[in-house]
N, C-alpha and C positions, 0 to 999 in steps of 0.2 A: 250866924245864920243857921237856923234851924231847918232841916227839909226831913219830911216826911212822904211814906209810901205805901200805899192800900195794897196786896197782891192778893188778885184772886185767880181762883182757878177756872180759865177761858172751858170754851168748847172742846177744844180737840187735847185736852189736859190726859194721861193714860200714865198709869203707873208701869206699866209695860212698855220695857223696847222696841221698836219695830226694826225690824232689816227687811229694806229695800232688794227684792229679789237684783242679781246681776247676771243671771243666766238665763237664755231662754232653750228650755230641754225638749225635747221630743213629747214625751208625757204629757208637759203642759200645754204643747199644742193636741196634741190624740183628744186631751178631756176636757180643753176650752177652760182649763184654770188659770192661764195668762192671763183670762181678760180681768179678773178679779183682785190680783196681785197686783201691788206697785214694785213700777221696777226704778232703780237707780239710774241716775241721768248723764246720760256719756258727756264726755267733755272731749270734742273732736278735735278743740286748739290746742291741747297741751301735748308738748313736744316728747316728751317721753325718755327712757336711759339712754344713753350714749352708748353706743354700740362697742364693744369690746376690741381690744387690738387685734388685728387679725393675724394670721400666720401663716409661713409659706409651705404650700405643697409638699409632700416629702418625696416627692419624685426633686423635685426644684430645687431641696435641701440637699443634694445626693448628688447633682449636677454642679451645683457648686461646691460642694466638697473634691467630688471629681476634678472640677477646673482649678482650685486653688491646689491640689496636690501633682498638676502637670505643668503648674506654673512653676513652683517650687522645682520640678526636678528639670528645666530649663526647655 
């Protein structure tokens, strides 16, 4: 089986990168340049990092050391 493929270059073909603006700054509202920019499209379902382990207090840390050294001495 032979397969063959024509490619041509469409309309929106651009040798050039584009990056999709992700910020919307003050400026570009002052100069009405937003409207003219494309901006990058949020993704509101994706769940994001997992939040790191937390830690406790150092007041909290200090109280238990305090109570494990009154426990110790009876």
């Amino acid at each position: 089986t032979l397969k063959s493929f024509w490619i041509r270059k469409g309309s929106a073909f651009s040798t050039a990168v584009a990056r999709p603006e992700t910020e919307l700054t003050p400026d570009m509202i002052a100069t009405g340049s937003w409207r003219r920019l494309p901006f990058k499209p949020y993704n509101f379902s994706s769940l994001g990092l997992p939040p790191a382990c937390g830690h406790l207090h150092p007041l909290l840390k200090v109280r238990s050391e305090l109570r494990q050294i009154f426990l110790e001495m009876g």
